[in-house]
The first five atom37 places (N, CA, C, CB, O) and aatype in JSON, in Angstrom:
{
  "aatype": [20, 20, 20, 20, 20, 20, 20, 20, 20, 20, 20, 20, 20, 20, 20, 20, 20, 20, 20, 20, 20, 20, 20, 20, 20, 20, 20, 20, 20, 20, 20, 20, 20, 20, 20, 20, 20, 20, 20, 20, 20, 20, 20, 20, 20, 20, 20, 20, 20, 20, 20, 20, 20, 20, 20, 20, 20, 20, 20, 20, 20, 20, 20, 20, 20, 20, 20, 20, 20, 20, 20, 20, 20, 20, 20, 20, 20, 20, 20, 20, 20, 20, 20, 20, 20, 20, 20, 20, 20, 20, 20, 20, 20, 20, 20, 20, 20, 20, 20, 20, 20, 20, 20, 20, 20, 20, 20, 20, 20, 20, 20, 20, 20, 20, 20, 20, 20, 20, 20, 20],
  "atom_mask": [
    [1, 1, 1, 1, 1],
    [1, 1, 1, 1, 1],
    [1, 1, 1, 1, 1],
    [1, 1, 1, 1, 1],
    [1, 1, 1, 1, 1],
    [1, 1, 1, 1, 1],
    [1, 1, 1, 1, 1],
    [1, 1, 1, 1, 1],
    [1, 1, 1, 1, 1],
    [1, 1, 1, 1, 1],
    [1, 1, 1, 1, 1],
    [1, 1, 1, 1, 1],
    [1, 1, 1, 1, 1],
    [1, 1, 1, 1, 1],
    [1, 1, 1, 1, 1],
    [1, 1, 1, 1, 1],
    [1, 1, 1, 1, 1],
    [1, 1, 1, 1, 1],
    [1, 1, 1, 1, 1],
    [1, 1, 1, 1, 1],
    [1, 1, 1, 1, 1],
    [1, 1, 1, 1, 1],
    [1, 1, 1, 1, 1],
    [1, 1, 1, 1, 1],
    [1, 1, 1, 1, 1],
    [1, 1, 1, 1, 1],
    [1, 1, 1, 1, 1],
    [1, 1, 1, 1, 1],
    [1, 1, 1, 1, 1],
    [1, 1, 1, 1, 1],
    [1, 1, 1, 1, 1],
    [1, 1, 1, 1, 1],
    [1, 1, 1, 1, 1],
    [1, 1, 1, 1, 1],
    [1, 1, 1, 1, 1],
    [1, 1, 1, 1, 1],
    [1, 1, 1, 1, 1],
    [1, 1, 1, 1, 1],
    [1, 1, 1, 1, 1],
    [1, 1, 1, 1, 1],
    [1, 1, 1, 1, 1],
    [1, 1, 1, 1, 1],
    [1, 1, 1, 1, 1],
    [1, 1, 1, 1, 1],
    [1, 1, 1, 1, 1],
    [1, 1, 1, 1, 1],
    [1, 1, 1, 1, 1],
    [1, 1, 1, 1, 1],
    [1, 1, 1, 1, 1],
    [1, 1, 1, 1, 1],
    [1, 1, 1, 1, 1],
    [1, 1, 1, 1, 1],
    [1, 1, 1, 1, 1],
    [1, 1, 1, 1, 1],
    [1, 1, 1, 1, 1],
    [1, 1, 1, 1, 1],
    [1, 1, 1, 1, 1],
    [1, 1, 1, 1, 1],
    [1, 1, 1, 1, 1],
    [1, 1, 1, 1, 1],
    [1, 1, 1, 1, 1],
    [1, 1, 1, 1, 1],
    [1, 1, 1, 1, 1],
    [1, 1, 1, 1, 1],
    [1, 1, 1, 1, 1],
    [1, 1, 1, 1, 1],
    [1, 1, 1, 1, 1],
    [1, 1, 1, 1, 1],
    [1, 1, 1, 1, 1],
    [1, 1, 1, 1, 1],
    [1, 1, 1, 1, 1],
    [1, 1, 1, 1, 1],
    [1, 1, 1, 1, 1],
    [1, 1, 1, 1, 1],
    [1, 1, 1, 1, 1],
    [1, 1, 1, 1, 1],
    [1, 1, 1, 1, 1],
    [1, 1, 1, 1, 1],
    [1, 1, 1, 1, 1],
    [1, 1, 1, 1, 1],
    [1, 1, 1, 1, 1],
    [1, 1, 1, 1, 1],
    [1, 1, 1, 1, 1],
    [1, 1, 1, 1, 1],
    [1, 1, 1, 1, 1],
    [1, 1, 1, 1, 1],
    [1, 1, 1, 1, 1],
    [1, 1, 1, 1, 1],
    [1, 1, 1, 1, 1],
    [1, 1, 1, 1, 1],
    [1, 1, 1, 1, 1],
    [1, 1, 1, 1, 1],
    [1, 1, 1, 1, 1],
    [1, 1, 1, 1, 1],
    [1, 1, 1, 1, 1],
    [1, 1, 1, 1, 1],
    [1, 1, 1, 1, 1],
    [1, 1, 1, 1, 1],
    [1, 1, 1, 1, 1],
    [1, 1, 1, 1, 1],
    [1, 1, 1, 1, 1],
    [1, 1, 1, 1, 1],
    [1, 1, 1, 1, 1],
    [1, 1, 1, 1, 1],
    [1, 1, 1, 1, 1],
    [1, 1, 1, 1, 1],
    [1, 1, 1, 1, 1],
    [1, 1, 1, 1, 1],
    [1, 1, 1, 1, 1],
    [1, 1, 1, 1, 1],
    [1, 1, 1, 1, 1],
    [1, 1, 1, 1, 1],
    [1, 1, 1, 1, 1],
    [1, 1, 1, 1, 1],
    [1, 1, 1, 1, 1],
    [1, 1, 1, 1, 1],
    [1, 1, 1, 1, 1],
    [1, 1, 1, 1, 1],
    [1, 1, 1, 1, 1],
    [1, 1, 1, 1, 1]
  ],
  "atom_positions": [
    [[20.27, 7.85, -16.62], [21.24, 6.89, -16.12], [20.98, 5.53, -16.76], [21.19, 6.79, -14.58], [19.91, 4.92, -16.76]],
    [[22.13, 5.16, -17.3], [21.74, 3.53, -17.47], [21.78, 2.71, -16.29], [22.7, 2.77, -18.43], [21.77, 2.92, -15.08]],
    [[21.83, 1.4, -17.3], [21.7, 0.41, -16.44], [22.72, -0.72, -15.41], [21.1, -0.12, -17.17], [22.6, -1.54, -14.51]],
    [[23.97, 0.05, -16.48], [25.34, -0.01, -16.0], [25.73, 1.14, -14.94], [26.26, 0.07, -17.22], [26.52, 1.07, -14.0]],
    [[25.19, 1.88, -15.24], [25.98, 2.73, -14.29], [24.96, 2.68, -12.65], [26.15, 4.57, -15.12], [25.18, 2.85, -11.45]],
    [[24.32, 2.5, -13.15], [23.41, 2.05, -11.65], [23.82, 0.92, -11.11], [21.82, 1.77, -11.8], [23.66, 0.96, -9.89]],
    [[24.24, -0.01, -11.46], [24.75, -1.28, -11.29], [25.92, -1.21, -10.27], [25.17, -1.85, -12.64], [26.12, -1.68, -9.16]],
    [[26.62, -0.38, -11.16], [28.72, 0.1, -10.47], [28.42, 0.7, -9.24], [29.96, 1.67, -11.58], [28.82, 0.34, -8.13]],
    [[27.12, 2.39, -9.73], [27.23, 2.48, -8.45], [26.27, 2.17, -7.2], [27.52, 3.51, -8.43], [26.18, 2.9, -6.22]],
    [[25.53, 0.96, -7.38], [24.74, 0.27, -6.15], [26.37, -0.94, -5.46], [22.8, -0.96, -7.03], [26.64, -1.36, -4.34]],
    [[26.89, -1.05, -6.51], [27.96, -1.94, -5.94], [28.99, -1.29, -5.31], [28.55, -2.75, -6.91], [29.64, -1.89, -4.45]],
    [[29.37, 0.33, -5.72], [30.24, 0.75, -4.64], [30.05, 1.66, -3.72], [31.19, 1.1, -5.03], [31.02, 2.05, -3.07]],
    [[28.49, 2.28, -3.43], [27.86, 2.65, -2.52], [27.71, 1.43, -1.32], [26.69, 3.15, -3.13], [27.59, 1.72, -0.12]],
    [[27.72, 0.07, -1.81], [27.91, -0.95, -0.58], [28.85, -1.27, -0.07], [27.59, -1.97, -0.69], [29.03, -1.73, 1.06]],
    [[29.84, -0.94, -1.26], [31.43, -1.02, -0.6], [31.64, -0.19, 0.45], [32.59, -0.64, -1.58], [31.92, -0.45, 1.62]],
    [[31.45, 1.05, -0.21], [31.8, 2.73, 0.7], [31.37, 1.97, 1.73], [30.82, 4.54, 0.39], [32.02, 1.18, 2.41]],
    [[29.86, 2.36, 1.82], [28.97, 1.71, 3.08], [29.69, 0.6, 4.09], [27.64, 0.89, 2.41], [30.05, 0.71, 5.26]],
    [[29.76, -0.38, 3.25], [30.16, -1.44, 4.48], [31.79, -0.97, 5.14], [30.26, -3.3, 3.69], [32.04, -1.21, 6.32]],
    [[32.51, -0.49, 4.49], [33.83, 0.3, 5.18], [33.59, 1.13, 6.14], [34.61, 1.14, 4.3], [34.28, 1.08, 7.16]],
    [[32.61, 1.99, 6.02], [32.02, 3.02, 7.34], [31.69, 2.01, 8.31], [30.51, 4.09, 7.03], [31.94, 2.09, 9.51]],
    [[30.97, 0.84, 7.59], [30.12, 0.0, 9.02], [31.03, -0.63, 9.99], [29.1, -1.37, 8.54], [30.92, -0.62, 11.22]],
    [[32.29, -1.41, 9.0], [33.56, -1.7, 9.65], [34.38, -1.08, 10.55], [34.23, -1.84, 8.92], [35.02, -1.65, 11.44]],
    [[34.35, 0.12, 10.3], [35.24, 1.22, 10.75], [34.53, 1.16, 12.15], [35.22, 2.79, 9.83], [34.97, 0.57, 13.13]],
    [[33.16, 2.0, 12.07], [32.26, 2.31, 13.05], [32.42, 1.55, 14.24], [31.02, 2.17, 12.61], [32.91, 1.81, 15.35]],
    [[31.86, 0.48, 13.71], [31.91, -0.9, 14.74], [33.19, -1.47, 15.0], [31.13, -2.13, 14.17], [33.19, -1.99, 16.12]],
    [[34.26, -1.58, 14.41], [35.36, -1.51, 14.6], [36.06, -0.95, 15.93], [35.62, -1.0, 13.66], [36.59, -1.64, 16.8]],
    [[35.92, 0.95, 15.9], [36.02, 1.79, 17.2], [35.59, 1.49, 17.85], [35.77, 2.8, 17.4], [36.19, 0.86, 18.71]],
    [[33.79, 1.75, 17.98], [33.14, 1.11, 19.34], [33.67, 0.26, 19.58], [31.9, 0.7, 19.46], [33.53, 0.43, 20.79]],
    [[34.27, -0.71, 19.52], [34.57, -2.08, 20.03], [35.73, -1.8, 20.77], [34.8, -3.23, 18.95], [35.85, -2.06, 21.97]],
    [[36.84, -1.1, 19.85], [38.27, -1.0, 20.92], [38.01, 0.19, 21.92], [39.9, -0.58, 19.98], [38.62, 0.35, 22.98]],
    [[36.77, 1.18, 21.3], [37.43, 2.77, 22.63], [36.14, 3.14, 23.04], [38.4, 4.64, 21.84], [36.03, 4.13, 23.75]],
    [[35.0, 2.4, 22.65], [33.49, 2.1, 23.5], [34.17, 2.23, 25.1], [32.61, 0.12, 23.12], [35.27, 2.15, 25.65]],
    [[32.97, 2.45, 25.37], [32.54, 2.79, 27.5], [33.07, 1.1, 27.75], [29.86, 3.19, 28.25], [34.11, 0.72, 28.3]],
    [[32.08, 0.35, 27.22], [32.14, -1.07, 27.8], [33.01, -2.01, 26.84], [30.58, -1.7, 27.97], [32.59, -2.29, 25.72]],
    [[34.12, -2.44, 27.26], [35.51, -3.21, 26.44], [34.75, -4.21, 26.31], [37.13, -3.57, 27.18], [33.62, -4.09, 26.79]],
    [[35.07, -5.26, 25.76], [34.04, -6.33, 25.38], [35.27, -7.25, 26.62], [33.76, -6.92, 23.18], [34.45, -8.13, 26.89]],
    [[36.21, -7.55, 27.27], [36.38, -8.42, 28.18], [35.61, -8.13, 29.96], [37.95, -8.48, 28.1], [35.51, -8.94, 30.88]],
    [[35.22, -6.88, 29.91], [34.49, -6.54, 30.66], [32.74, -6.95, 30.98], [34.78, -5.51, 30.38], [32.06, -6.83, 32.01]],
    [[32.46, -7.39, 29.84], [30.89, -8.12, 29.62], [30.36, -9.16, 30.17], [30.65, -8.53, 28.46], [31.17, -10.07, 30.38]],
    [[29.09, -9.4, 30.55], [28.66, -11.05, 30.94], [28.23, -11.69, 29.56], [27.18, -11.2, 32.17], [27.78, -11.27, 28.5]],
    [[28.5, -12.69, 29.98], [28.2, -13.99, 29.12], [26.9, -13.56, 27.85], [27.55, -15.39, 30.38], [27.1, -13.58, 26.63]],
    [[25.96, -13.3, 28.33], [24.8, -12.84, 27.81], [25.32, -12.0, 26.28], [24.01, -11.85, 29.05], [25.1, -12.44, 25.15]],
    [[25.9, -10.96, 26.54], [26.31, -9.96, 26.34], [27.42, -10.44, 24.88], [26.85, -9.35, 27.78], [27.31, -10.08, 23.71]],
    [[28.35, -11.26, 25.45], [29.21, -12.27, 24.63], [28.29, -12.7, 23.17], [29.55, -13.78, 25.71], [28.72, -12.47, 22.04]],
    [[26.7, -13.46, 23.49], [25.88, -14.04, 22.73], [25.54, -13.1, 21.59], [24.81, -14.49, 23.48], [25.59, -13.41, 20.4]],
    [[25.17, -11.9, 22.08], [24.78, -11.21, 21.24], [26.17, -9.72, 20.26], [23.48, -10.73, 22.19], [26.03, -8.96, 19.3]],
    [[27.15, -9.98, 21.08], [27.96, -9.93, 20.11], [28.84, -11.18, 19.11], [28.67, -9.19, 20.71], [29.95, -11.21, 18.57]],
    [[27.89, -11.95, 19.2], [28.62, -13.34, 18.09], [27.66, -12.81, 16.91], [28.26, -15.54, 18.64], [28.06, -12.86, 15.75]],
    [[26.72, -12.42, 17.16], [25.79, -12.26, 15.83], [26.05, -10.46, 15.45], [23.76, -12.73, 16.3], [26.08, -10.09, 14.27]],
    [[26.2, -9.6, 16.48], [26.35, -8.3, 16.26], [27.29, -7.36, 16.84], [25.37, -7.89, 16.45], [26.75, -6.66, 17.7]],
    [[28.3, -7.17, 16.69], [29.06, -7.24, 15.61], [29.83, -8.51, 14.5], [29.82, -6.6, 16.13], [30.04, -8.49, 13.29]],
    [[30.04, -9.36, 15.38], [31.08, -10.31, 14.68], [30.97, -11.08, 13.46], [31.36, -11.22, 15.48], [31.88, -11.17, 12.63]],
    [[29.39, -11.85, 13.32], [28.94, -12.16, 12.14], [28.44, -10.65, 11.5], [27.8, -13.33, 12.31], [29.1, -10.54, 10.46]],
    [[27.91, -9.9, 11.6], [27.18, -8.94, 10.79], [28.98, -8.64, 9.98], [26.12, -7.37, 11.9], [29.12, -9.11, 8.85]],
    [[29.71, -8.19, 10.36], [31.16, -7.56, 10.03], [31.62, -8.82, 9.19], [32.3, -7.15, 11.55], [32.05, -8.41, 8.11]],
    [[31.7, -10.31, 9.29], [32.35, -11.39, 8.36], [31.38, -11.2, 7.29], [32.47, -13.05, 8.95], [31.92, -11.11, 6.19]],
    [[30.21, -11.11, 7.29], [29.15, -11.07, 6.47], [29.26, -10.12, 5.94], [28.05, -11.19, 6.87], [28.23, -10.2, 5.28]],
    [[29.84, -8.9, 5.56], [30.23, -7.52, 5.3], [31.58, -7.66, 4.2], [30.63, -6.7, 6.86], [31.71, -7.28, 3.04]],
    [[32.61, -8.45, 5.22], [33.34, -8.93, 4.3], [33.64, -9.99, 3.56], [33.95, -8.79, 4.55], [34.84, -10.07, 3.31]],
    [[33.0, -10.79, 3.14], [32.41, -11.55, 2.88], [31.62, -11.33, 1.48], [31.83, -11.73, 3.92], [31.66, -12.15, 0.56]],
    [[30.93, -10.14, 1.44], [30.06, -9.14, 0.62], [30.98, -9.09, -0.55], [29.74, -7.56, 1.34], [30.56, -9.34, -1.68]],
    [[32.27, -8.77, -0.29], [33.12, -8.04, -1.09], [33.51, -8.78, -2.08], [34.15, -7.53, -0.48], [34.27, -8.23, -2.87]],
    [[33.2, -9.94, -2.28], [33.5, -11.56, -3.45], [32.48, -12.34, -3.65], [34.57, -12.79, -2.9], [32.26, -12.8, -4.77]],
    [[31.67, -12.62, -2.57], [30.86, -13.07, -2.7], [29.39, -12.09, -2.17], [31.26, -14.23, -2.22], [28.99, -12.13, -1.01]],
    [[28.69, -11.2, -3.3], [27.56, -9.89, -2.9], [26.27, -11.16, -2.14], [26.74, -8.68, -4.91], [26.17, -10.87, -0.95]],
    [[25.69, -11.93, -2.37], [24.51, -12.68, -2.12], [25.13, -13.65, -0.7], [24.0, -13.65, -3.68], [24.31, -13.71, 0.23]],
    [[26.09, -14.19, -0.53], [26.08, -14.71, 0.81], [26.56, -14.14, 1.59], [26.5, -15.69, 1.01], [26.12, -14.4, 2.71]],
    [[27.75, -13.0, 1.52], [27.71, -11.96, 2.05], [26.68, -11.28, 3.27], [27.71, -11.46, 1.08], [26.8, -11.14, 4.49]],
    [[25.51, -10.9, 2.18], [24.83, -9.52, 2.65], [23.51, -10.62, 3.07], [24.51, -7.95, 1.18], [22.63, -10.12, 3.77]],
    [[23.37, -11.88, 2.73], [22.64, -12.98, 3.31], [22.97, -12.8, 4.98], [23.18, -14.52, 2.59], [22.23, -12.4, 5.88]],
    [[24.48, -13.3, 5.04], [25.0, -13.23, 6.88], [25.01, -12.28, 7.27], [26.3, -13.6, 7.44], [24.69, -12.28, 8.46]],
    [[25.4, -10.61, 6.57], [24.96, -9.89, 7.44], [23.93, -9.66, 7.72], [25.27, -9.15, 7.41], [23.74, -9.2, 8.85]],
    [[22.89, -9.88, 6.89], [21.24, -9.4, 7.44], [20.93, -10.51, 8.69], [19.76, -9.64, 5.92], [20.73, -10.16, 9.85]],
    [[20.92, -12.14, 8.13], [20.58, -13.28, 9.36], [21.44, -12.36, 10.37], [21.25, -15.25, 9.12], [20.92, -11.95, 11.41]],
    [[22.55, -12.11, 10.08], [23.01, -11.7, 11.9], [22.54, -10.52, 12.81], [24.57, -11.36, 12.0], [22.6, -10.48, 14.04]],
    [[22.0, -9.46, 11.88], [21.01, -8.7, 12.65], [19.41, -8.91, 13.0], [21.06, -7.65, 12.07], [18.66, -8.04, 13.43]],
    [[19.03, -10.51, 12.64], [18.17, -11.02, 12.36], [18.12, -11.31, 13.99], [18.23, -11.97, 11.19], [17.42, -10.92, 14.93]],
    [[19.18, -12.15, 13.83], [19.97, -13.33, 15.12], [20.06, -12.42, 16.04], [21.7, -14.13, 14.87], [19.68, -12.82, 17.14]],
    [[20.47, -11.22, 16.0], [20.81, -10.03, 17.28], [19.57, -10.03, 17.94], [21.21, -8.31, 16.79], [19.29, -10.21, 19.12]],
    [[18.83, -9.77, 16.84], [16.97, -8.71, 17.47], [16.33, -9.92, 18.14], [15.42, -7.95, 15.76], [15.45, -9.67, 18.97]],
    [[16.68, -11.39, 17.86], [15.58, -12.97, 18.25], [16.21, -13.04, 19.48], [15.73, -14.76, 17.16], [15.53, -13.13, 20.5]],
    [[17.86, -13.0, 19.55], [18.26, -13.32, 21.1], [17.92, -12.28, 22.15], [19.79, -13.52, 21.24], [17.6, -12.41, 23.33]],
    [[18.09, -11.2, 21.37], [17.68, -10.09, 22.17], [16.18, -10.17, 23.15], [17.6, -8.95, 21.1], [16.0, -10.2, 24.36]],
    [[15.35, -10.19, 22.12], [14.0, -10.67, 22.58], [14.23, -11.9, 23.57], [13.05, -11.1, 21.28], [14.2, -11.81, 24.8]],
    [[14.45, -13.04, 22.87], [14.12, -14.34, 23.7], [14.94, -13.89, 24.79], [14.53, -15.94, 23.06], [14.74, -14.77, 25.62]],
    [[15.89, -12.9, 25.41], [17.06, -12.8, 26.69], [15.69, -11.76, 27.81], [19.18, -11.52, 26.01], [15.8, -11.29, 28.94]],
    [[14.95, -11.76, 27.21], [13.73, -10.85, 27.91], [14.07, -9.52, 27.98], [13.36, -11.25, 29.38], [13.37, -8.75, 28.64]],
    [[15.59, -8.94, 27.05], [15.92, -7.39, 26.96], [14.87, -6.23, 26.27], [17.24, -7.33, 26.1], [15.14, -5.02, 26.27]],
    [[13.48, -6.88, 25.6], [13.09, -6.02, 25.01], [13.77, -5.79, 23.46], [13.2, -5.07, 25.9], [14.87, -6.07, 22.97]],
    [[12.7, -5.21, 23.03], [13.36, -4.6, 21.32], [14.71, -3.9, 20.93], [12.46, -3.45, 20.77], [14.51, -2.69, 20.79]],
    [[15.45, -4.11, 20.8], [16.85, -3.05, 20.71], [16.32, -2.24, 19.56], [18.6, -3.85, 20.29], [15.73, -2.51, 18.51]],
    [[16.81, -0.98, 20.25], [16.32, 0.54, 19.46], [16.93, 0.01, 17.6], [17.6, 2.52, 20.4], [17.39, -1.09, 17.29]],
    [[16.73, 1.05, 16.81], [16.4, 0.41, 15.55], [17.76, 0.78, 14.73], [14.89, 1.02, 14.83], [18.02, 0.56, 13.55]],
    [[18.66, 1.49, 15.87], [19.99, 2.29, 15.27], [20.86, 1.03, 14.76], [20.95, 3.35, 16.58], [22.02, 1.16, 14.38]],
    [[20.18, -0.21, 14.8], [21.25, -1.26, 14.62], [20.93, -1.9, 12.66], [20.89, -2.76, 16.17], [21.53, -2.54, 11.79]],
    [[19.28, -1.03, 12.9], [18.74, -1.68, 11.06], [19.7, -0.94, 10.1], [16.77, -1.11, 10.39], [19.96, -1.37, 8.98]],
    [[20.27, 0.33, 10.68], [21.2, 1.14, 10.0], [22.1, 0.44, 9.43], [21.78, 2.04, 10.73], [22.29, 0.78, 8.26]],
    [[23.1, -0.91, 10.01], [23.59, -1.57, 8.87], [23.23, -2.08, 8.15], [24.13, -2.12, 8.9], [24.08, -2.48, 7.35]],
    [[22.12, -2.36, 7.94], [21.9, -3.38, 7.01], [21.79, -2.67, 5.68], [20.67, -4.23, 7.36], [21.9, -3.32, 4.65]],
    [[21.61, -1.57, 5.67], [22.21, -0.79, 4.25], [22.63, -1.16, 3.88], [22.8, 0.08, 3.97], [22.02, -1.7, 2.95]],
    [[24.42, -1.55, 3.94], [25.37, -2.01, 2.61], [24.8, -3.57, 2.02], [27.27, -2.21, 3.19], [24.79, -3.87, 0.83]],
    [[24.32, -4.49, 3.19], [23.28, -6.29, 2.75], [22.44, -5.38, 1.87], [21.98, -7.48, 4.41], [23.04, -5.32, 0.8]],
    [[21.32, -4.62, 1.81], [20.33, -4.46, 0.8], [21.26, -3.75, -0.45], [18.98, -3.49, 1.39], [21.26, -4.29, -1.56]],
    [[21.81, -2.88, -0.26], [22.87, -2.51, -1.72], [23.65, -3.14, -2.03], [23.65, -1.48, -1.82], [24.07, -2.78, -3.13]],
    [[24.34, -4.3, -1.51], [24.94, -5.52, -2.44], [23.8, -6.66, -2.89], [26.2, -6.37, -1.51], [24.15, -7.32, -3.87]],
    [[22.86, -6.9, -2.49], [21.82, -7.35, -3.17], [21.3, -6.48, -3.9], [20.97, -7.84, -2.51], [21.06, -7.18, -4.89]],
    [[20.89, -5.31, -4.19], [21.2, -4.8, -5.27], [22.5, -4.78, -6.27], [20.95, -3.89, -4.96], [22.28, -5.12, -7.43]],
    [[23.0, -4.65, -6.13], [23.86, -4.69, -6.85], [23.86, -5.84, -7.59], [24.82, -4.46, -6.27], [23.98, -5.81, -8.82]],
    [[23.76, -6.72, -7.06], [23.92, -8.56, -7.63], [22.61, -8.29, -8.48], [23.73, -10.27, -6.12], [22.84, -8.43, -9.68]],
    [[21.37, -7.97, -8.21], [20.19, -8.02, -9.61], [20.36, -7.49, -10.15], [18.98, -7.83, -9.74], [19.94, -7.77, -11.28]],
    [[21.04, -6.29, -10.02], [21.31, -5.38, -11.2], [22.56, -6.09, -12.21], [21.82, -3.76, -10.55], [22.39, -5.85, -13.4]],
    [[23.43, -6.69, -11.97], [24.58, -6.92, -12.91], [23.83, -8.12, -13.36], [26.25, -7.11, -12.29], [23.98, -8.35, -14.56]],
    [[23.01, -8.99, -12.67], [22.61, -9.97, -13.35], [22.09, -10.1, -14.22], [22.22, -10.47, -13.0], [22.27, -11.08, -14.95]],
    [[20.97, -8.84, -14.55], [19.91, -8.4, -15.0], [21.04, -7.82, -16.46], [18.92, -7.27, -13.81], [20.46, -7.77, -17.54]],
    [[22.09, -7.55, -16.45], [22.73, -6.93, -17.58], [23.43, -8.09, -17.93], [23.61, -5.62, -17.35], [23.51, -8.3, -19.14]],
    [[24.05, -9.06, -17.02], [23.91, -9.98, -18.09], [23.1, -11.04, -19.34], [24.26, -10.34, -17.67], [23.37, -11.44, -20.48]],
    [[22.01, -11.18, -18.36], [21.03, -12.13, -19.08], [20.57, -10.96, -19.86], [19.8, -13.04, -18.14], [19.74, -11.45, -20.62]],
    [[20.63, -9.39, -20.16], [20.34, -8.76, -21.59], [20.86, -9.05, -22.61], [20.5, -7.64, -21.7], [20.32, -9.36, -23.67]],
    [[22.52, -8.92, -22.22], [23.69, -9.62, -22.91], [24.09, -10.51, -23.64], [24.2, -9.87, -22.48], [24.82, -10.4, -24.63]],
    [[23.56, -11.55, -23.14], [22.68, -13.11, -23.47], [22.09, -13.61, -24.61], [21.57, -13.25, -22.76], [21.54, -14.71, -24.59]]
  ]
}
């Protein structure tokens, strides 16, 4: 494999990816057990960082790969700190699962960079 083609596809394995993550989180949100107008306040906090920033940060990804996949990672960053500081304990780890498409659009971005400055 070159170095191009690893490049294309770390960049549209994050695409694919972040469309599943959209989707995913997307459903839960409208046909989930708990509607999000049904929630306390608390609850509100930690969906500003997870879903809502992690998902702008996703799309976001798609023009801009490095600030992008920057906000989505801080926002699962931001989920796990409020979480803790709310005295809820660790949230199980099914949530590091997004951060897949943030680490493969940062890939992606060293890799094309890396073919340009060969280029160069």
């Amino acid at each position: 494999m070159d170095a191009r083609f690893r490049a294309c596809l770390a960049r549209r394995g994050a695409r694919f990816l972040s469309l599943i993550a959209i989707g995913s989180l997307g459903a839960a949100m409208l046909f989930g057990e708990d509607r999000p107008r049904n929630l306390p306040a608390r609850e509100w906090l930690l969906m500003a960082c997870f879903p809502v920033a992690h998902v702008a940060g996703l799309i976001l990804a798609w023009k801009r790969e490095v600030a992008g996949a920057l906000l989505g990672t801080a926002a699962i960053a931001a989920f796990y700190s409020i979480h803790l500081a709310l005295g809820e304990g660790m949230p199980g780890g099914f949530f590091l699962v997004f951060l897949l498409p943030c680490i493969l659009f940062l890939t992606s971005h060293v890799a094309w960079r890396r073919l340009r400055a060969r280029a160069a």
